[in-house]
C-alpha positions in Angstrom: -38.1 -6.0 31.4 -36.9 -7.0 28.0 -35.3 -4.8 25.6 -37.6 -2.5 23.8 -36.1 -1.5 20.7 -36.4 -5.4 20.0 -40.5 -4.8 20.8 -40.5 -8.0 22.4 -42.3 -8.2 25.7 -41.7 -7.9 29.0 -42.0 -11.0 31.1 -43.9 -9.2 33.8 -44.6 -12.1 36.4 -40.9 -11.5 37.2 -41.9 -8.4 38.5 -39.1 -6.3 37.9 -36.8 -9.0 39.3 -33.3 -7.1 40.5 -29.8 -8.6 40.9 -28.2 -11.8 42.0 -24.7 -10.5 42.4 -21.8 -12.5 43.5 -19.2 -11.9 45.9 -16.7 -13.1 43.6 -17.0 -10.1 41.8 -19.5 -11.9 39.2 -22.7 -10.6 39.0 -26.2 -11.3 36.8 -28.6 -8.8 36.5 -32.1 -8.3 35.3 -33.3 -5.1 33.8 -34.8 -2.5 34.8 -36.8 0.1 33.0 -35.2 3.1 31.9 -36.0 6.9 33.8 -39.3 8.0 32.1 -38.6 9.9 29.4 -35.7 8.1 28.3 -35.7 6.9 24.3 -34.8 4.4 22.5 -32.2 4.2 19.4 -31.9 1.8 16.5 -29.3 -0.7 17.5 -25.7 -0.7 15.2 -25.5 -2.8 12.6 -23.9 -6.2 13.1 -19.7 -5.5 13.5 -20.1 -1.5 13.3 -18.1 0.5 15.1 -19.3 3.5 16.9 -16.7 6.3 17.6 -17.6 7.6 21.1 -16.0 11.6 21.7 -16.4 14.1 24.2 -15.6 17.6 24.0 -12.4 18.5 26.1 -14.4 21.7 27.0 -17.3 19.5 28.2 -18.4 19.1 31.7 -17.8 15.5 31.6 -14.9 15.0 29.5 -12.7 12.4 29.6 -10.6 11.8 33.0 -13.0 14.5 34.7 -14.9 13.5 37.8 -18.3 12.8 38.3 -20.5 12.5 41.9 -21.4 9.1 42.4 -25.0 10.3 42.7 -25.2 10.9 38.6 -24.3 6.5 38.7 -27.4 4.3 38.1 -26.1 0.8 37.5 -22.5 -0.6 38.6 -20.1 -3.5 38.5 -17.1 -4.1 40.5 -14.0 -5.9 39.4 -12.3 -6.2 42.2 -12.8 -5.3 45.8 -11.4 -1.4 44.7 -11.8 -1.2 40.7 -15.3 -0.8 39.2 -17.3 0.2 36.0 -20.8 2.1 35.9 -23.4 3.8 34.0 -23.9 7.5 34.8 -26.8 8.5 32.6 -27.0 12.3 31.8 -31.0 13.1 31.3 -32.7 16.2 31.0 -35.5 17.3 34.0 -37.8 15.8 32.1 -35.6 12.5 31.8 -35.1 12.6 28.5 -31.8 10.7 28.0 -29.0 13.2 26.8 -26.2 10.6 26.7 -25.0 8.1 28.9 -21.3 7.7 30.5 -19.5 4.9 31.0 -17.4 5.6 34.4 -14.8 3.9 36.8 -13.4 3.9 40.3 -10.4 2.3 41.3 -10.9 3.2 45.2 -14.0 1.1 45.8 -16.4 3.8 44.6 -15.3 6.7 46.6 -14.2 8.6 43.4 -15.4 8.2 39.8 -14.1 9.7 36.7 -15.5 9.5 32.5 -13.4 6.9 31.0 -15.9 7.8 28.0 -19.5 7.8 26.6 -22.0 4.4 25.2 -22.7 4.7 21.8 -25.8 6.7 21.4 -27.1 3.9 18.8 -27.4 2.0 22.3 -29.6 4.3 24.0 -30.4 3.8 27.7 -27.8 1.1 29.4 -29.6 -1.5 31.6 -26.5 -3.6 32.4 -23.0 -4.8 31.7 -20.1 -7.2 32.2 -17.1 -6.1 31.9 -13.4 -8.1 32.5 -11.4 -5.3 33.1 -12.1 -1.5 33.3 -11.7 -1.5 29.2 -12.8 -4.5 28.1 -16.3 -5.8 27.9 -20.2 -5.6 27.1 -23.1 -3.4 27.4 -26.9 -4.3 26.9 -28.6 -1.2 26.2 -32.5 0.1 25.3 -31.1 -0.2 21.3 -28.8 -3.1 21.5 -25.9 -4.6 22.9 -21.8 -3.7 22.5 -18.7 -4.5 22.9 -15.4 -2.3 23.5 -11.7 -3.3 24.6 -10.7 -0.2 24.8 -12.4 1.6 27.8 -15.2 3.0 25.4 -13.3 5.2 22.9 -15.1 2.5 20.2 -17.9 0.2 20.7 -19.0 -2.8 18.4 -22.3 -4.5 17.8 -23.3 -7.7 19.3 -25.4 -10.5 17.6 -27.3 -11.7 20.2 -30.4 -14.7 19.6 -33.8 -13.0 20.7 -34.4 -9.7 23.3 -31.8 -9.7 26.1 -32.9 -9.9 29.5 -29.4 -10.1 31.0 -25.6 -9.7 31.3 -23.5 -12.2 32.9 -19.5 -12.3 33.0 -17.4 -15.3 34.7 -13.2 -15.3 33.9 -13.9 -15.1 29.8 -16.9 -16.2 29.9 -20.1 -14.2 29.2 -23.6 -15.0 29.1 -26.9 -13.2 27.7 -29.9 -14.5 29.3 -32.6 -13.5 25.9 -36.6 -13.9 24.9 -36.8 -15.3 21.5 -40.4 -15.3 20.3 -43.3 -13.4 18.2 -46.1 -13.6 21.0 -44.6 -12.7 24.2 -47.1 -10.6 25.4 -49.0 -14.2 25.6 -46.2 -16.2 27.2 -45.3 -17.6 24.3 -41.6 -17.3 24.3 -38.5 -19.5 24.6 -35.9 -18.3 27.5 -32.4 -18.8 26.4 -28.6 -18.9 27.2 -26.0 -17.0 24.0 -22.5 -18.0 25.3 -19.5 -16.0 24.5 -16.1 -15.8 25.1 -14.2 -12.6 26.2 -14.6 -10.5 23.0 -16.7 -12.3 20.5 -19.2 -10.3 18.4 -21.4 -13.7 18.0 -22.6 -16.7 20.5 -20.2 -19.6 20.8 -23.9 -21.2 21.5 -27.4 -20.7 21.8 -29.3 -22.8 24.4 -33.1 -23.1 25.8 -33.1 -22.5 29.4 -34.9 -25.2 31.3 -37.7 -22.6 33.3 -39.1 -20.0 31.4 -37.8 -16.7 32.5 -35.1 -18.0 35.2 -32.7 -16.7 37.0 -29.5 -17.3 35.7 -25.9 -16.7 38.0 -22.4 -17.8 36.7 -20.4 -18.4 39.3 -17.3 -19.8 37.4 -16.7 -19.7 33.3 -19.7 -21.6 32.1 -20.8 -22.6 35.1 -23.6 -22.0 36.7 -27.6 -22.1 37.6 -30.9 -21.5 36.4 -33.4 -20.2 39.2 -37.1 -20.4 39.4 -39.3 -18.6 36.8 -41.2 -15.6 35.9 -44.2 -16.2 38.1 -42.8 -17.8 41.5 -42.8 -21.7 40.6 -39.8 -23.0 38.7 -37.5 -25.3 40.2 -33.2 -24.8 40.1 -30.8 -26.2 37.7 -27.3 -26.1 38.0 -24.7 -26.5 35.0 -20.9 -26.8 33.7 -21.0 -25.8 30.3 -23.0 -22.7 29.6 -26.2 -24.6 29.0 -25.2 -27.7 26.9 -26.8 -29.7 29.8 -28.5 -28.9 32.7 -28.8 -31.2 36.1 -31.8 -31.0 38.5 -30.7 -29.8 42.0 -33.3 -30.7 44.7 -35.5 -27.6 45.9 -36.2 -26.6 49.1 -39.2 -24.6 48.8 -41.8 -28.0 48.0 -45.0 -26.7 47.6 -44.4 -23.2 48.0 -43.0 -20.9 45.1 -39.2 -19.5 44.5 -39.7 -15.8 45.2 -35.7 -15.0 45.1 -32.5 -16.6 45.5 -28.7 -15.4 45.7 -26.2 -17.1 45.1 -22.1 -17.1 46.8 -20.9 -19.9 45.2 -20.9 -23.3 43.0 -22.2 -24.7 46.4 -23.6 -22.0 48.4 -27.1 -20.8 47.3 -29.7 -18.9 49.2 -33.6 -19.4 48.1 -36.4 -17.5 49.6 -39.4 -19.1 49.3 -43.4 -18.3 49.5 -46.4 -19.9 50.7 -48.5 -21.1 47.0 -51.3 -19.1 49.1 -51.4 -15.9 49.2 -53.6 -15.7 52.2 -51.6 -18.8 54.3 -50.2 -17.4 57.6 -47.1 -19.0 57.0 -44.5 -16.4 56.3 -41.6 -16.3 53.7 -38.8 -18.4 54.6 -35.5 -18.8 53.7 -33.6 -22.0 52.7 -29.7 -22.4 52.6 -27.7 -25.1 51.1 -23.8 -25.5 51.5 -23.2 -28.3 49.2 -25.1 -27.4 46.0 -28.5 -28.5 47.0 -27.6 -32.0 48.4 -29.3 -30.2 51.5 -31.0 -27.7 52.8 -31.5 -26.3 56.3 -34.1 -23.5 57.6 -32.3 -20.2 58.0 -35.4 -17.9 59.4 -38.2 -16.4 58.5 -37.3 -14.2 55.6 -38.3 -10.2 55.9 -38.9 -10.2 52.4 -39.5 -11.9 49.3 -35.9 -11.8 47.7 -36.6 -10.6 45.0 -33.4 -7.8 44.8 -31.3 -9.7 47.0 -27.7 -10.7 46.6 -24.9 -12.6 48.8 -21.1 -12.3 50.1 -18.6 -14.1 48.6 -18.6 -16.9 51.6 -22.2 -17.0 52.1 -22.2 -15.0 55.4 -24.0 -11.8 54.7 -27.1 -11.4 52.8 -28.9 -8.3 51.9 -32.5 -7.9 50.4 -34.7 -4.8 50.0 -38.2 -5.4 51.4 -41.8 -4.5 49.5 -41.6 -1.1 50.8 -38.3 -0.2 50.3 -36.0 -1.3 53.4 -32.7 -2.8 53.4 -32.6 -5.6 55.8 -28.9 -7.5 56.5 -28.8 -11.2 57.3 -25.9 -11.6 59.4 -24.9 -15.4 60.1 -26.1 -17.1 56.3 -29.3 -15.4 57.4 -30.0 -16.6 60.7 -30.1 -12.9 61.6 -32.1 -10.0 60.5 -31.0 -6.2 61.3 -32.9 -3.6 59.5 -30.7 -0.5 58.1 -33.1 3.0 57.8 -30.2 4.7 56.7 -30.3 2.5 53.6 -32.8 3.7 50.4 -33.9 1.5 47.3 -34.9 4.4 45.1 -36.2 3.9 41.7 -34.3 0.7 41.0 -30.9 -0.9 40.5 -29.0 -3.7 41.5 -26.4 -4.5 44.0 -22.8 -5.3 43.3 -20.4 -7.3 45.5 -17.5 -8.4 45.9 -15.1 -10.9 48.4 -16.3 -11.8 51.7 -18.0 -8.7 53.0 -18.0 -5.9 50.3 -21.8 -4.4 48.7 -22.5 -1.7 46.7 -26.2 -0.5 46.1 -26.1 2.7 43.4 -29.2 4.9 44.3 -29.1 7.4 41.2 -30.6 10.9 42.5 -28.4 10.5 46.0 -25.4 8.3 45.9 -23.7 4.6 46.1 -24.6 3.1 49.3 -21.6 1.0 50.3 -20.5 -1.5 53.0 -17.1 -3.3 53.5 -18.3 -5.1 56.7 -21.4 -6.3 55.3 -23.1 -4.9 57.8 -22.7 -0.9 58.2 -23.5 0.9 55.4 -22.2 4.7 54.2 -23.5 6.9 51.3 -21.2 8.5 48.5 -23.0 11.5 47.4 
């Protein structure tokens, strides 16, 4: 989960926790191993810049087009334009060199804008503001370009990142900062940046240990749960400074998963504190950040990759074996879509009322713009 080259350690009671992405375009996500096989690098030194080229004569050179099937991660910027990760591996999985991508028809069509830095090794994530400027959290460390990739710079970020967020200018590193991880002895916490920084603005302990975190406006947002289903939610203003306790629904039972649509809509799918309880997961919906909370249904699945349209009308969640289910209605209504295939991991991206992306590398970008019927772009 956490970022190797740093050799700190995974906080595996999140159990591989995907995405809360936002239909505002915003999106948080928690890595996700790399393909096996794939190395790490050294990370750049501290304000480095790494020279990214690619042969005219190559098969991926600049401008050229790529299948959407080659894509592994993805972020859209607006309900057309969008940024991805197309890692190029060898049978074996051995990672060649990753390419940072775009689409400007709602990924339909991608094309190279250019390559990652191979100092960053395998990408897990990123944030960008526009299709040329923003960050990357890599295997080897995390970057910075404004300039569609043609040169990356290094990042100073406090402990091992465990995620990317970007709201308006704002950007936020969820990180582990610690020695004994692999006991649970870390400290979770926020780096704050503004829109091309090289170092945190600020550096501040999360209130749960290995939460959640979704902005949903610059420096605004919450902290969900923790890394072995108990936690509680916090919501706050100013990337982390303070935090305020929002009431949770899930009482005696543990936060499995949560998306979030908004500063006041938030989806949390809760499960029973015993594992062998007949009760059944449930989800819980608020409309007024948490003042209160009503019963949606009985949840098909845990939450744990799960995200929500912009107005809090469509959910999506992959179950334990694999299934995409759609909650139509904030939830109320479960339809289950076979077409749709997890694979080996990812996260979704959204964006607006209606609009999901789900990048399955091997086969294609699953993609709605109805929230409910989905197509696949080899």
């Amino acid at each position: 989960m956490n970022v190797a080259a740093n050799a700190v350690c995974a906080k595996t009671a999140k159990m591989r926790r995907a995405v809360v992405a936002l239909g505002l375009g915003v999106l948080f996500a928690l890595p996700l191993s790399a393909p096996s096989g794939a190395t790490a690098h050294p990370a750049p030194q501290l304000g480095s810049v790494s020279r990214t080229s690619l042969a005219e004569t190559s098969k991926y050179a600049i401008g050229s087009s790529i299948a959407a099937k080659k894509l592994s991660r993805l972020e859209m910027i607006s309900a057309t334009v969008g940024v991805g990760v197309a890692p190029i591996t060898t049978y074996s999985g051995r990672l060649i060199r990753a390419l940072f991508v775009r689409t400007s028809d709602a990924a339909a069509n991608w094309t190279v804008s250019n390559a990652f830095p191979s100092g960053v090794g395998y990408p897990w994530f990123t944030a960008f503001e526009t299709p040329s400027e923003g960050y990357a959290v890599g295997s080897g460390g995390t970057v910075f370009t404004d300039n569609g990739g043609a040169t990356w710079e290094s990042v100073t970020v406090t402990g091992a990142p465990d995620g990317l967020a970007i709201a308006g200018n704002i950007v936020w590193i969820d990180a582990q900062k610690g020695r004994r991880c692999a006991t649970s002895q870390c400290v979770s916490v926020l780096n704050a940046y503004r829109m091309g920084s090289l170092m945190p603005s600020s550096v501040t302990k999360l209130p749960n240990e290995g939460a959640t975190l979704t902005e949903v406006g610059p420096g605004v947002g919450f902290a969900i749960g923790s890394g072995n289903f108990s936690g509680d939610i916090f919501f706050t203003t100013d990337s982390g400074a303070a935090w305020r306790s929002v009431a949770n629904p899930c009482q005696s039972a543990g936060i499995s998963g949560s998306a979030v649509s908004s500063s006041t809509a938030i989806f949390i799918f809760c499960v029973p504190g015993n594992p062998a309880s007949s009760i059944k997961d449930e989800l819980y919906g608020t409309t007024d950040a948490g003042v209160s909370w009503s019963l949606l249904s009985a949840s098909p699945g845990s939450g744990l990759t799960s995200a929500a349209s912009g107005n809090g009308q469509f959910l999506w969640t992959f179950t334990g074996d694999g299934r995409l289910e759609v909650g139509a209605d904030r939830g109320r209504h479960w339809v289950y879509r076979r077409s749709v295939l997890e694979g080996p991991g990812g996260y979704f991206a959204t964006f607006g009322s209606a609009d999901a992306w789900w990048p399955d590398i091997g086969h294609g970008v699953y993609r709605t713009l109805d929230g409910v019927h989905w197509q696949l772009i080899p």
